[in-house]
N, C-alpha and C positions, 0 to 999 in steps of 0.2 A: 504494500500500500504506500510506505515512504519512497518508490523507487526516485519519483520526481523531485523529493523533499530538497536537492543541494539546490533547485536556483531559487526557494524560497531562504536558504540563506545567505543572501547578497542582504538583505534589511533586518533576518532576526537572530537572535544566539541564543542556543539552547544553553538549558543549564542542567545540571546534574542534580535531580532533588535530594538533600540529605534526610533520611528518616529522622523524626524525631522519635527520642526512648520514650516520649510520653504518648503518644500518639496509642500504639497498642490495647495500652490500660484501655484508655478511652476509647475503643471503640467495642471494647468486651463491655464495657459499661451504659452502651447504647442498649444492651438486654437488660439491665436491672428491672428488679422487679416493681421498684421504685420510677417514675415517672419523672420528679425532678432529676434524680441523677438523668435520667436518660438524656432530659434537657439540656441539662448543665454538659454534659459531655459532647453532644451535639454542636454548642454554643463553644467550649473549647477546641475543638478536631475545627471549627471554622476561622476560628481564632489563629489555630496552626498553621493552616492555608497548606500551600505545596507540597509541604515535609510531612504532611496526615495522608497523604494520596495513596504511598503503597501498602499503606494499613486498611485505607478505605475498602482498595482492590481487595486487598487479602478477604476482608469481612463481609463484602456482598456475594463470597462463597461460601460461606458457613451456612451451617443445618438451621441455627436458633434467625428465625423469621423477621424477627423485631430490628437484632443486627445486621440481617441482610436487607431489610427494607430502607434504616434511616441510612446505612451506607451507599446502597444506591441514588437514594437521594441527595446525599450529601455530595458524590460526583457529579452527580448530574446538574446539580448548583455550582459546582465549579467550572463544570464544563462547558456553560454558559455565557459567553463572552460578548457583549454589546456595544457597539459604538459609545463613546463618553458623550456626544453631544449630538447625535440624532434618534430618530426614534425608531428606526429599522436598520437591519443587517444590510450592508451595498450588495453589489453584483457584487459575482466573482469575477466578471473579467476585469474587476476595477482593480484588481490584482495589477502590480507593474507590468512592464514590458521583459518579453524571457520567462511569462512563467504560463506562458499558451497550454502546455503538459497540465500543468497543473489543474489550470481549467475546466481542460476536456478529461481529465478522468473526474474531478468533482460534479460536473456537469452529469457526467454518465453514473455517478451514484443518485445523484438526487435525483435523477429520471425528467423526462420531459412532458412538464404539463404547463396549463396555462391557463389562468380561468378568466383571462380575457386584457388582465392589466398587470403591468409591471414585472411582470415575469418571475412568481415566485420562486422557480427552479432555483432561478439563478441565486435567490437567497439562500437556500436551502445549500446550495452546494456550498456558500461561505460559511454559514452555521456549519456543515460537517467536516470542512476543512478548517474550521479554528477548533470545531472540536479534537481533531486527531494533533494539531498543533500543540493543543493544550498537555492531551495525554501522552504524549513524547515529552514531554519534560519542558515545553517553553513556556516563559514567565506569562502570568494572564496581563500582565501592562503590557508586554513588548505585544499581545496580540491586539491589545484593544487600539496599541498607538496604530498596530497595523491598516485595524479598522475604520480608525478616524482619517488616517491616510486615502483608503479607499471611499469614504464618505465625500469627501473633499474630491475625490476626479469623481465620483459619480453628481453631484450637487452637478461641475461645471458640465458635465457632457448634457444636463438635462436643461439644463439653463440655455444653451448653447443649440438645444435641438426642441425647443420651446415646449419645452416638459417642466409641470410644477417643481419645484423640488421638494 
């Protein structure tokens, strides 16, 4: 799935997430039988951000239901990355120049549909390539600055091609 990933690093730098030692506790404590804890550890493991990720992972495999539910949810909260100052995901070809590949496989995941305006596919492929972004280890700032990058050439192309923004 990453075959394309080097020409999206020309603008991002992966990092290497460090586990945190506390991170574990707390996600075995997502099953308490207790409710606050559950919360409170929830509210920590979010707290943690990056360094909770391969605890997360590990924990939305577990048998106990509770652990495997708030963990999947807790990814999928991180995995969610949005432009800092619009109110939708850009195209994916607002992607720079050189990363054409990249496109057309995210294009070809998110399938071709269109229910008449603005071409959600093309959203959908950017949501599923900042999410794989995400889960390879890059920072969620360096995705979102990506995003506002792409917000900014999509705003001028729609202005430019006398589309609202």
């Amino acid at each position: 799935m990453f075959g394309t990933m080097p020409y999206i690093l020309v603008f991002l730098f992966f990092v290497s997430p460090v586990e945190s030692l506390t991170a574990e506790p707390l996600v075995l404590e997502l099953g308490s039988p207790k409710y606050v804890f559950r919360e409170k550890a929830e509210r920590d493991l979010i707290q943690i951000g990056v360094a909770a990720l391969p605890a997360l992972r590990r924990g939305r495999q577990t048998d106990d239901a509770e652990i495997s539910a708030r963990c999947r949810r807790l990814l999928e909260r991180y995995y969610q990355a949005k432009p800092s100052t619009y109110h939708r995901l850009p195209w994916i070809d607002m992607l720079p120049a050189g990363t054409r590949e990249i496109q057309t496989q995210y294009l070809g995941l998110a399938g071709f549909w269109c229910n008449g305006c603005d071409w959600p596919n093309y959203r959908e492929a950017t949501r599923l390539f900042c999410r794989d972004l995400l889960e390879a280890g890059v920072k969620k700032e360096l995705v979102i600055r990506m995003l506002d990058s792409m917000v900014k050439e999509e705003i001028e192309y729609r202005i430019k091609h006398g589309m609202a923004p």
